[in-house]
C-alpha positions as CSV (number, residue, x, y, z in Angstrom):
1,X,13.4,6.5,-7.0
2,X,11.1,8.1,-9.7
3,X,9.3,11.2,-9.1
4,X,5.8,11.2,-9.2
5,X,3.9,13.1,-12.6
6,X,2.6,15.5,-10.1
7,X,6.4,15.8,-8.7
8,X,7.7,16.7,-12.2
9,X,5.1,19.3,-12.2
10,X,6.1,20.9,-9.1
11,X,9.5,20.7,-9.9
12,X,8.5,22.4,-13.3
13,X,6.6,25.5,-11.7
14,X,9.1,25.9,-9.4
15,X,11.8,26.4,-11.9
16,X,9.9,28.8,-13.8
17,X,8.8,30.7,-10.6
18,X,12.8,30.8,-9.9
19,X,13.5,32.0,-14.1
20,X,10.4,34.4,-13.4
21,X,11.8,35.7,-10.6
22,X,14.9,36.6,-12.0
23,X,13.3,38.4,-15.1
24,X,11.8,40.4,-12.3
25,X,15.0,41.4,-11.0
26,X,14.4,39.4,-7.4
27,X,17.6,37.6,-7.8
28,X,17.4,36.6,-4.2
29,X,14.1,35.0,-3.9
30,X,15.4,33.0,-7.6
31,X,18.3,32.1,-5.6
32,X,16.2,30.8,-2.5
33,X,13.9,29.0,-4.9
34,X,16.8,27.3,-6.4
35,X,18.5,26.5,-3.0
36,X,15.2,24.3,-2.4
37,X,15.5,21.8,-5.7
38,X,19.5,21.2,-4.4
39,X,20.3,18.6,-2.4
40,X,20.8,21.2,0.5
41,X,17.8,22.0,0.3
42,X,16.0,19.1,0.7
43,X,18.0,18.8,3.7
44,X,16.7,21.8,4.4
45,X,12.7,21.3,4.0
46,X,13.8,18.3,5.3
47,X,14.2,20.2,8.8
48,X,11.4,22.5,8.7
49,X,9.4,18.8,8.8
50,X,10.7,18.2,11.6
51,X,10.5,20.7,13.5
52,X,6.9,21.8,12.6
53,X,6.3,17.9,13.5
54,X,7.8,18.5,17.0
55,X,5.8,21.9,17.6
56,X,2.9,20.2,16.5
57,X,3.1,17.5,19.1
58,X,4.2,19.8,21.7
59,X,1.0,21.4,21.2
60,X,-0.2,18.0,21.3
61,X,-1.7,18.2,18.2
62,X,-0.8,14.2,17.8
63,X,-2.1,12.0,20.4
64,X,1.0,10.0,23.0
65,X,2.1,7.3,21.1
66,X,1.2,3.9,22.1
67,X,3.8,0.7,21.1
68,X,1.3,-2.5,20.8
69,X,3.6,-5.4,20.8
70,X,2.6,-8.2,18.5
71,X,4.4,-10.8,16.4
72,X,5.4,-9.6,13.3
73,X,3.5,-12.0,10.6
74,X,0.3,-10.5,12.7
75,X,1.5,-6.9,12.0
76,X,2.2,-6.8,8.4
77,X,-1.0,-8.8,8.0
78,X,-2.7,-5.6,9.9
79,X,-1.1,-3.5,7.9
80,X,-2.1,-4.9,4.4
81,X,-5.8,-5.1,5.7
82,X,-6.0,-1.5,6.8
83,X,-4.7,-0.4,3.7
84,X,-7.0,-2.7,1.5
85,X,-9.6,-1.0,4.0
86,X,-8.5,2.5,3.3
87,X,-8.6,1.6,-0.6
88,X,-12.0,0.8,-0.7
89,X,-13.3,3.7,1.3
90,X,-10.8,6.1,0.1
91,X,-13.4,9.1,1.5
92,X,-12.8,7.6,5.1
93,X,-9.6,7.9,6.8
94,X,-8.2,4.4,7.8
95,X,-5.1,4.3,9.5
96,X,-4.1,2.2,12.7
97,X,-4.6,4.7,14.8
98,X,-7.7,6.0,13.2
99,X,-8.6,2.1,13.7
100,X,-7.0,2.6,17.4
101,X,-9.4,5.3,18.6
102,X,-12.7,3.1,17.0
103,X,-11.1,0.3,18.8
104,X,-11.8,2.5,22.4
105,X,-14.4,4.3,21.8
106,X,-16.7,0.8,20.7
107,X,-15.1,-0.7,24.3
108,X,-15.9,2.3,26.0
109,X,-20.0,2.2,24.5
110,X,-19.6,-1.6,25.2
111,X,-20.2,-2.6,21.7
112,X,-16.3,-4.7,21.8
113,X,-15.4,-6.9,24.0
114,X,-11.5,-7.6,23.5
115,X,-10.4,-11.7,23.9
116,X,-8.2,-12.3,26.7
117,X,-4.2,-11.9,25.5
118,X,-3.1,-15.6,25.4
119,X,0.7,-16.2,27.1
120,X,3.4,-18.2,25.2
121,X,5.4,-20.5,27.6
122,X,8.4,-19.2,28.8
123,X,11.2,-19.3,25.6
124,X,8.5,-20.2,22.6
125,X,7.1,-16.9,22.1
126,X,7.5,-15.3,19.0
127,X,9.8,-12.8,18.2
128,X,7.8,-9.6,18.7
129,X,7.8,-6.1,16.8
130,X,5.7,-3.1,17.9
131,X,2.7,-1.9,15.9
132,X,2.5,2.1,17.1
133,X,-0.3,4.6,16.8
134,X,-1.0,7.8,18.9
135,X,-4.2,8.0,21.0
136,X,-5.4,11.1,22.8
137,X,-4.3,10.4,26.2
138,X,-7.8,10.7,27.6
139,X,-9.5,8.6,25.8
140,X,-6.5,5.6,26.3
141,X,-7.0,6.3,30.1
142,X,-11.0,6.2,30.5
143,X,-10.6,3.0,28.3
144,X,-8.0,1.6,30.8
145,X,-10.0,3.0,33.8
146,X,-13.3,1.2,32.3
147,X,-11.3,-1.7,31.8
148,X,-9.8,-1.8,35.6
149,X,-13.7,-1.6,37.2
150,X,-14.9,-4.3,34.7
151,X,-12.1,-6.4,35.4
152,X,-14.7,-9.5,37.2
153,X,-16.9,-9.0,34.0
154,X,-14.2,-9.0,31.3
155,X,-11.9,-12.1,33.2
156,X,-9.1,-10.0,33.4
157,X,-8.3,-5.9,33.3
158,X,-7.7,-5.3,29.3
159,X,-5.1,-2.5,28.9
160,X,-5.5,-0.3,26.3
161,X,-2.7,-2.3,24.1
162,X,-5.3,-5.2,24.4
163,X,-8.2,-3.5,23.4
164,X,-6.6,-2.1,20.5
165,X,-4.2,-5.7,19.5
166,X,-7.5,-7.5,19.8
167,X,-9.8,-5.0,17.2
168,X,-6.8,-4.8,14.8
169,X,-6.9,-8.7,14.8
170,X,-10.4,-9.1,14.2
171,X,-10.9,-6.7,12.0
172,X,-7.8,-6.6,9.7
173,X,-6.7,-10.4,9.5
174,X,-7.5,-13.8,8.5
175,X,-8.0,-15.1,12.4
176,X,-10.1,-12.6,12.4
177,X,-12.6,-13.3,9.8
């Protein structure tokens, strides 16, 4: 794959940070430079990702994640609306699970009611993929606890999968509209 302009840039400054180092006699910190344009070294940067990822959700930092299961026609179609969405209000931050919390918070104020999930018949269901996001654990749980009182008023006890599914579907897809 092609690197971006601003890639070629980076890679650029970097190489004459490294040259620049070594005019300065810090052969060491060239060398370390270096090491990270190799192939090692993506490996490397690679790693620190991860792990700072990790720490960071340790710290919880990133919400539990959530696996909504949904056919997979239904998926991709959320996921091309969200990011038409996030292209036309590119100051807003649009993601699923941006769109995940708006989906609880507007159930929780009672500004959304979520439809019922409809059942296949055993055997014709479509094959299913899962759509995750990551939800502050709170919030998922006074949505599911709101849901379990309201069950009568609802017709059935909406999950926070449901609540979410059901948003995503009306707001991000033809059967929506």
């Amino acid at each position: 794959m092609a690197l971006h302009p601003e890639d070629h840039k980076r890679v650029e400054h970097l190489t004459a940070a490294a040259s620049h180092l070594r005019a300065e006699g810090k052969t060491e910190w060239a060398d370390t430079v270096d090491f990270v344009l190799s192939p090692e070294g993506r490996l490397f940067v690679n790693r620190l990702r991860v792990d700072r990822l990790r720490q960071e959700t340790a710290e919880g930092k990133y919400g539990q994640n959530l696996a909504i299961a949904m056919p997979l026609p239904v998926r991709e179609e959320i996921k091309a609306g969200i990011a038409q969405a996030a292209r036309k209000a590119p100051d807003e931050k649009v993601t699923a699970t941006t769109e995940a919390a708006r989906a609880l918070e507007a159930f929780l104020a009672g500004k959304f009611v979520p439809s019922m999930p409809k059942r296949a018949a055993r055997g014709t269901a479509e094959k299913t993929v899962n759509l995750n996001v990551r939800l502050d654990p709170d919030l998922r749980q006074r949505a599911e606890d709101y849901g379990a009182d309201h069950a009568a008023q609802f017709g059935f006890a909406p999950r926070a999968s449901h609540i979410i599914s059901s948003w995503l579907v009306q707001h991000f897809t033809e059967a929506g509209s």
